[in-house]
C-alpha positions as a printed Julia matrix, in Angstrom:
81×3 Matrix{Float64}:
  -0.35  -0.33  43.71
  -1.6    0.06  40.12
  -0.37   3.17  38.77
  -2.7    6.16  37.08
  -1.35   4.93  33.81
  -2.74   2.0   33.92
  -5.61   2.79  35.33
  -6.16   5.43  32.7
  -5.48   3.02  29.93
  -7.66   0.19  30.99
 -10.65   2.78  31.67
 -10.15   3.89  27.76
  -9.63   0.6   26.85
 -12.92  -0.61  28.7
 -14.87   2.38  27.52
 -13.97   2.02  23.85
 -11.77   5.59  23.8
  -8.46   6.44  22.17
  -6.17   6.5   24.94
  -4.96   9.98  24.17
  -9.08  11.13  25.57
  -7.32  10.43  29.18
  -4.95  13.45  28.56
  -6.57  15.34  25.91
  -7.83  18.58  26.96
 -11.31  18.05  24.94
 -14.7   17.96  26.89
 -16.48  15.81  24.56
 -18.66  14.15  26.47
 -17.53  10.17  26.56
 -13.58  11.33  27.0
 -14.64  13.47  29.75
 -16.7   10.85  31.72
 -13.63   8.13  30.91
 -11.88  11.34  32.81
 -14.19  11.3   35.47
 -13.9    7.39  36.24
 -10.35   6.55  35.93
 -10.02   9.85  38.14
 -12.25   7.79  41.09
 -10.95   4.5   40.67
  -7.21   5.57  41.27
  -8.65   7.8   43.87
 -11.0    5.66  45.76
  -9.78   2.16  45.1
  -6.42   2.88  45.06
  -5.42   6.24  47.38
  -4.0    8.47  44.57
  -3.64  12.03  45.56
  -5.77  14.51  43.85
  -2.87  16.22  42.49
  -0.9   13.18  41.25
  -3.88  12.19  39.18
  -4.51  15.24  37.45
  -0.81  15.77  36.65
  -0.91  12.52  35.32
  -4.63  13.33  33.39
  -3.28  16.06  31.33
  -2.16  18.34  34.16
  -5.2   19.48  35.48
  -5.8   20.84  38.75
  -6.72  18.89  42.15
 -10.1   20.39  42.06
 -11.06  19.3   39.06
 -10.56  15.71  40.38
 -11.92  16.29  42.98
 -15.01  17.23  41.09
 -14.59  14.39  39.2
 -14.73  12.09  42.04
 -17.74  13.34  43.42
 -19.54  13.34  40.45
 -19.27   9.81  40.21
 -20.23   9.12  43.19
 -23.07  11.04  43.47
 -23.72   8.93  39.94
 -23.46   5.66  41.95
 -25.61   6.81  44.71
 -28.44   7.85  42.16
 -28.03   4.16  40.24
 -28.48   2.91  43.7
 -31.41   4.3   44.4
């Protein structure tokens, strides 16, 4: 399994970010969406927990991955439609 790390990283790396965005406690808009991704992808691809994510995201709480998660795909479904 690919840890958050990782997937935090490549997100920021992908997105054009400083790394640091993944933990920083900012809400500018690009860092947060980076947020918002890597927080799905290690959910849904790879099983995270809610909690282990946002410890690893700059400690933030399991709802606010949650919210994350469903953001995104709700974001997906739109595209799709």
């Amino acid at each position: 399994m690919i840890s958050i790390r990782k997937i935090a990283d490549t997100t920021a790396d992908v997105m054009q970010i400083p790394r640091i965005a993944m933990t920083a406690d900012s809400r500018y808009l690009p860092w947060a969406y980076g947020r918002q991704i890597a927080s799905y992808i290690a959910q849904r691809r790879y099983g995270h927990s809610s909690t282990r994510i946002g410890f690893v995201l700059g400690n933030r709480e399991h709802s606010t991955i949650r919210h994350s998660v469903r953001k995104i795909e709700l974001l997906i479904r739109e595209k799709a439609a």
